[in-house]
C-alpha positions as a Python dict, from the first residue, in 0.01 Angstrom:
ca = {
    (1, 'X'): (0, 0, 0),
    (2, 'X'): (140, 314, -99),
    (3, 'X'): (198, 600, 152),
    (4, 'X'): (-59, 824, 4),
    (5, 'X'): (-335, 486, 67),
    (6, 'X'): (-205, 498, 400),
    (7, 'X'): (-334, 821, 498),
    (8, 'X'): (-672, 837, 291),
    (9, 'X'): (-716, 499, 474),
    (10, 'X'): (-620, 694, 789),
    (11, 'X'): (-827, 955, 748),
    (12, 'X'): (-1180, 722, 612),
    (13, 'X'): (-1162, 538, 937),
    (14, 'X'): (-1111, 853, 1127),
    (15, 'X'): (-1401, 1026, 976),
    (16, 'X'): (-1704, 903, 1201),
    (17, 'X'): (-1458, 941, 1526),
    (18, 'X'): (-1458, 1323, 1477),
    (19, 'X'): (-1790, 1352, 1347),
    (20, 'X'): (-1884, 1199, 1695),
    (21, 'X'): (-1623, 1422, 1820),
    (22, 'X'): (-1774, 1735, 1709),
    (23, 'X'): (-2101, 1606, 1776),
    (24, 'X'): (-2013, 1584, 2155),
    (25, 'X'): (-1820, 1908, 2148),
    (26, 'X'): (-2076, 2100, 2013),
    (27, 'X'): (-2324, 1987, 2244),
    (28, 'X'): (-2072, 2124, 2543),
    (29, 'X'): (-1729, 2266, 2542),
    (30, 'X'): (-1465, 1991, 2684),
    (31, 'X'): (-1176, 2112, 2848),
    (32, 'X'): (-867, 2094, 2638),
    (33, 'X'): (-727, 1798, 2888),
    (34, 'X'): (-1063, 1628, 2833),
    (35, 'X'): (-1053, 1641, 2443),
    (36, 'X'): (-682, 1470, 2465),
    (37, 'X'): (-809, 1219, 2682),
    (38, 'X'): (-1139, 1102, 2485),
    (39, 'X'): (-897, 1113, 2178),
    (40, 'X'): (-654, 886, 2325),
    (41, 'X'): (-947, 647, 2406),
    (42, 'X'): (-1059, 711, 2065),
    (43, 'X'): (-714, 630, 1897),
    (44, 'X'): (-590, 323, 2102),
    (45, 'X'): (-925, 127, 1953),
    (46, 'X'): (-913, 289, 1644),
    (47, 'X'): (-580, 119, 1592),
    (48, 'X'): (-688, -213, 1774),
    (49, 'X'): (-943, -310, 1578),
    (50, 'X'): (-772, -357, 1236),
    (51, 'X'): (-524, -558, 1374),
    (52, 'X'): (-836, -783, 1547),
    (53, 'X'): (-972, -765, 1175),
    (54, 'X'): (-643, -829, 1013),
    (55, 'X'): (-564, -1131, 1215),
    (56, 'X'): (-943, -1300, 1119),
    (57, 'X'): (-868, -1223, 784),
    (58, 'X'): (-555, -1392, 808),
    (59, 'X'): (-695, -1725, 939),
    (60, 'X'): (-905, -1710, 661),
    (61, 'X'): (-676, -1621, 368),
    (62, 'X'): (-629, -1955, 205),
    (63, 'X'): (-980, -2045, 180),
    (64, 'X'): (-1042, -1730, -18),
    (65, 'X'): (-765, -1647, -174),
    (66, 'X'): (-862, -1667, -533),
    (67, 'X'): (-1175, -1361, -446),
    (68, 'X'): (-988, -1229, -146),
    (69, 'X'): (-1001, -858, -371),
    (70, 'X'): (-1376, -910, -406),
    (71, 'X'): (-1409, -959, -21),
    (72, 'X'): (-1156, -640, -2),
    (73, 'X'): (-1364, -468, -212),
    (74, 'X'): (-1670, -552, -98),
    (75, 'X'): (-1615, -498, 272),
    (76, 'X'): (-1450, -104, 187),
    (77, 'X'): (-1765, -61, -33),
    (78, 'X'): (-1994, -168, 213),
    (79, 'X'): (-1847, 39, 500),
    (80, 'X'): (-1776, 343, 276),
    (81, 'X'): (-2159, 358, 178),
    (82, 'X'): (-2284, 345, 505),
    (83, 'X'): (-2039, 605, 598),
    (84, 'X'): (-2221, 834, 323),
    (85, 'X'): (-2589, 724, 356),
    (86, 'X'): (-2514, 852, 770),
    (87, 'X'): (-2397, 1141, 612),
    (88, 'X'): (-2688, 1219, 474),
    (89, 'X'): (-2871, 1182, 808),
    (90, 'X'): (-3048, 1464, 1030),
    (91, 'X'): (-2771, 1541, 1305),
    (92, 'X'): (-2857, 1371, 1649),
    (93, 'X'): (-2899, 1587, 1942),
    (94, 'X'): (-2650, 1517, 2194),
    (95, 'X'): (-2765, 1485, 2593),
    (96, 'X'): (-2550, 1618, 2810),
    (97, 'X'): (-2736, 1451, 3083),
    (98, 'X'): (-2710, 1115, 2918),
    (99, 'X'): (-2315, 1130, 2857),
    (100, 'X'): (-2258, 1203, 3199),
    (101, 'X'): (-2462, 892, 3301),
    (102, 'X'): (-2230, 690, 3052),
    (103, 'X'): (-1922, 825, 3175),
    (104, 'X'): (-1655, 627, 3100),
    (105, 'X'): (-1862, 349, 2989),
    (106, 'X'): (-2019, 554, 2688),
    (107, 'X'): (-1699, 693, 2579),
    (108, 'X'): (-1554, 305, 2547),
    (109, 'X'): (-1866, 187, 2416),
    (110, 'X'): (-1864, 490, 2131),
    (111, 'X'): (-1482, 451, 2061),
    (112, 'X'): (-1613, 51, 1971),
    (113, 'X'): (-1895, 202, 1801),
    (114, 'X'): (-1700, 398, 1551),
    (115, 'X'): (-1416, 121, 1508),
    (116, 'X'): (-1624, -137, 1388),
    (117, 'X'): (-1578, -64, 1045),
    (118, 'X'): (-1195, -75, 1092),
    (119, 'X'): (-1208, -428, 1204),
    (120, 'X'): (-1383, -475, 847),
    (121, 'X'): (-1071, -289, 656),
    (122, 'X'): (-853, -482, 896),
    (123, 'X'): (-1008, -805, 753),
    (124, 'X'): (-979, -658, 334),
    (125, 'X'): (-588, -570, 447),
    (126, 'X'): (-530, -937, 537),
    (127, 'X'): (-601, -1074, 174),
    (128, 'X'): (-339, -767, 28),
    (129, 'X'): (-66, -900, 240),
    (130, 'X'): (-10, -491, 378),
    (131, 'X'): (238, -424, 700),
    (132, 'X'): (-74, -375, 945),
    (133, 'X'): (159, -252, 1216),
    (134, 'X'): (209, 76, 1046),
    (135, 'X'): (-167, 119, 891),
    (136, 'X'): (-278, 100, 1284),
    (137, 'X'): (-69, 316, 1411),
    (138, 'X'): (-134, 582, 1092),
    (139, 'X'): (-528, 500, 1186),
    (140, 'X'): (-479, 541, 1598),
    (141, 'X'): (-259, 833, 1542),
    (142, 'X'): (-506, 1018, 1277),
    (143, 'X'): (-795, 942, 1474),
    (144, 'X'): (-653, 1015, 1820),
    (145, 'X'): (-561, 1416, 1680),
    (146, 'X'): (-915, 1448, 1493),
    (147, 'X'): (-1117, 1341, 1771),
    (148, 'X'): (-908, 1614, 2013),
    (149, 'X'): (-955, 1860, 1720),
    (150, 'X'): (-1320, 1781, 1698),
    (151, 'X'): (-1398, 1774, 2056),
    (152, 'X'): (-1220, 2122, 2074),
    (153, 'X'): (-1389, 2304, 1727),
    (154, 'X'): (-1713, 2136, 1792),
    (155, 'X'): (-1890, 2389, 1972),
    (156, 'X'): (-1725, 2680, 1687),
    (157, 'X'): (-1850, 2456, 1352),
    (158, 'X'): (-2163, 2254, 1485),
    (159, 'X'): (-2236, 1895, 1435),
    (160, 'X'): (-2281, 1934, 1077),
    (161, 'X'): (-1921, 1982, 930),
    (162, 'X'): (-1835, 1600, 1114),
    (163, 'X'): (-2133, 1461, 880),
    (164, 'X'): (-1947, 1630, 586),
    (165, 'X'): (-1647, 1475, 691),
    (166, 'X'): (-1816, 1152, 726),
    (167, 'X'): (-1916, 1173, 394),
    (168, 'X'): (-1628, 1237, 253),
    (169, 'X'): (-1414, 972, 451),
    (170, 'X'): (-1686, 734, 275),
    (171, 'X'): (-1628, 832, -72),
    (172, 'X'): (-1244, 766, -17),
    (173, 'X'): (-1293, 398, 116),
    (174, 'X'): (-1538, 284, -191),
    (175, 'X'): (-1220, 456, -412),
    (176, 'X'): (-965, 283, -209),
    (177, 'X'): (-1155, -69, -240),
    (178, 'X'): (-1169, -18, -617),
    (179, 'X'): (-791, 49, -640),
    (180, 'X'): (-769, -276, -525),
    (181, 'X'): (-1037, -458, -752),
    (182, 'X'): (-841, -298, -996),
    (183, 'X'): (-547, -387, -913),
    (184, 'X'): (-561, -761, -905),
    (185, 'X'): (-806, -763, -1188),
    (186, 'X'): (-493, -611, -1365),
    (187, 'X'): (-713, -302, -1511),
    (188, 'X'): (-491, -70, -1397),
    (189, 'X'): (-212, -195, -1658),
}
């Protein structure tokens, strides 16, 4: 995977971490300490949950290795659409009330929330035969500073610029999963 794949994969599985992000920090203006430490929580699943994805795909790789790039594509598809049809939406309110009930507990819970569809790339990166080591960290990393930057600009751009972003970070996982139909199809030359 090229360097530039890296970080559009990066920043696709980032996406719906700061749209949450901005969600919650528009809703209520975290403390700059408090921002850090959601988007730590944020980042350290972020870049677990590939790897858990990876490793399936791995135990699986020789029974599907003649489609694995089907199954690649596929799963980026899948999870990049549903990244834009949430884009499209009506923003949530978010309950102050409520996320102080949750605590610590909701923040884990919406960290796992927004990582599921990394454990779904994780699984596509296992039939390319990628170094998953540096794709989570580029993932944890990315997502770790946009969820501090959302929490922190939430309040100043509204919930509404994360669904945009959501969008967006959609769009570049369906492209990255054709790259890679195309690329063991041979249509790329």
């Amino acid at each position: 995977m090229t360097p530039l794949a890296i970080v559009a994969l990066s920043l696709s599985m980032s996406t719906d971490a700061f749209a949450a992000a901005v969600g919650r920090g528009a809703a209520h203006r975290p403390a700059l300490a408090q921002a850090v430490r959601q988007g730590l929580v944020f980042g350290v699943i972020e870049a677990i949950t590939p790897i858990l994805g990876w490793m399936l795909g791995l135990a699986t790789a020789n029974f599907v290795q003649a489609i694995d790039h089907w199954i690649a594509f596929g799963l980026l598809g899948a999870v990049g659409a549903r990244m834009v049809w949430e884009a499209f939406q009506p923003v949530e309110a978010f309950d102050p009330a409520a996320a102080a009930r949750r605590g610590v507990v909701g923040l884990i819970a919406t960290a796992i929330g927004t990582s599921i569809d990394a454990a779904a790339v994780g699984v596509s990166l296992a039939f390319i035969g990628v170094d998953i080591w540096v794709i989570a960290l580029s993932i944890g990393f990315t997502t770790f500073v946009l969820t501090t930057l959302g929490m922190t600009i939430g309040s100043a751009v509204g919930a509404r610029f994360g669904k945009i972003a959501e969008g967006i970070g959609g769009v570049l996982l369906i492209g990255i999963g054709l790259t890679i139909l195309a690329e063991h199809m041979g249509w790329l030359g």
